[in-house]
C-alpha positions in Angstrom: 73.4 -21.0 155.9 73.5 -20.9 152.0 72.4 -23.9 149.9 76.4 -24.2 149.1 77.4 -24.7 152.8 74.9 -27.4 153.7 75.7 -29.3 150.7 79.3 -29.0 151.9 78.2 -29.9 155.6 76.5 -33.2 153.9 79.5 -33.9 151.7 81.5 -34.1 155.1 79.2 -35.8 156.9 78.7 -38.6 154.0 82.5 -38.9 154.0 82.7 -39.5 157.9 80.3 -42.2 157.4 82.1 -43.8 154.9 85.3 -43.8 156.9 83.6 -44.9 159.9 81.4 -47.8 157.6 84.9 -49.1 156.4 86.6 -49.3 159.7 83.4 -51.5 160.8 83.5 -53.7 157.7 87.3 -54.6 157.9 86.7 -55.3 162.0 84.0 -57.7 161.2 86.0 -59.1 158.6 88.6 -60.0 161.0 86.5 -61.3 163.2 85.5 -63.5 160.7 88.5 -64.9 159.3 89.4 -65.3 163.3 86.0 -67.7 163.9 87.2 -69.5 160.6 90.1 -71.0 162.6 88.6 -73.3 165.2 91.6 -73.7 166.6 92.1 -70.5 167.9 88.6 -70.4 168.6 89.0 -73.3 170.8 91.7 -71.9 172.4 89.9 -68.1 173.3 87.2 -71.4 174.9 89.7 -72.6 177.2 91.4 -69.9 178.2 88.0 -67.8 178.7 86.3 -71.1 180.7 89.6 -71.0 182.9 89.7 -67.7 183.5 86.1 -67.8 185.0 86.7 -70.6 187.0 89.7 -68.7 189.0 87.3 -66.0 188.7 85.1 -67.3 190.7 87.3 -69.1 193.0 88.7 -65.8 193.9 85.1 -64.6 194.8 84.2 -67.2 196.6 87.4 -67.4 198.6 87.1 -63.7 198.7 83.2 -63.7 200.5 84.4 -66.5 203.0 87.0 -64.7 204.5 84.4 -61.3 204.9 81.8 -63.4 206.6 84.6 -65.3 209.2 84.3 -62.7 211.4 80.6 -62.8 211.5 80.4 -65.9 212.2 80.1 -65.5 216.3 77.6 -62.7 216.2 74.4 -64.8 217.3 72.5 -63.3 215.0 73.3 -64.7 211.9 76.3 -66.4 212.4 74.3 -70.2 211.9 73.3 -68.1 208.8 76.9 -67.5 207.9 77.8 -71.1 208.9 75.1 -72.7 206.3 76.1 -70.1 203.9 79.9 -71.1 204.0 79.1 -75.2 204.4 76.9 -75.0 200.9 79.7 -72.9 199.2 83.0 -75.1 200.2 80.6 -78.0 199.1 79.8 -76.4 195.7 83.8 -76.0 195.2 84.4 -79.6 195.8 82.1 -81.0 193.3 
């Protein structure tokens, strides 16, 4: 490659950066403004803290019906019996 090409080949490459350096500046920008508005902000909060509480509901639901038939192998059904007795009690509290 000639001096001319890889000047080129830099011109290119600096003008990819730019594009990409702009794209990134106007996101964060927008992310910004969006953290400006608190209420908006407080309603992502909700919606995100509710989703992960039917989230985990639907695990937890989800592991207690696997392990129910389990529950009369001798082994470690009493295993599976604490297991399930600790978990409905954490989703009552």
């Amino acid at each position: 490659m000639d001096h001319d090409s890889h000047e080129s080949e830099l011109s290119n490459l600096a003008r990819e950066l730019t594009h990409a350096l702009a794209g990134a500046t106007e996101l964060a920008q927008q992310q910004l403004a969006q953290q400006r508005d608190w209420k908006q902000a407080f309603r992502n909060g909700l919606i995100a803290g509710f989703g992960g509480v039917i989230g985990a509901t639907v695990v937890m639901s989800l592991v207690l019906s696997v392990l129910q038939p389990f529950k009369s192998l001798e082994s470690i059904g009493p295993m599976i019996d604490r297991l399930t007795t600790v978990l409905k009690q954490q989703n009552h509290r």
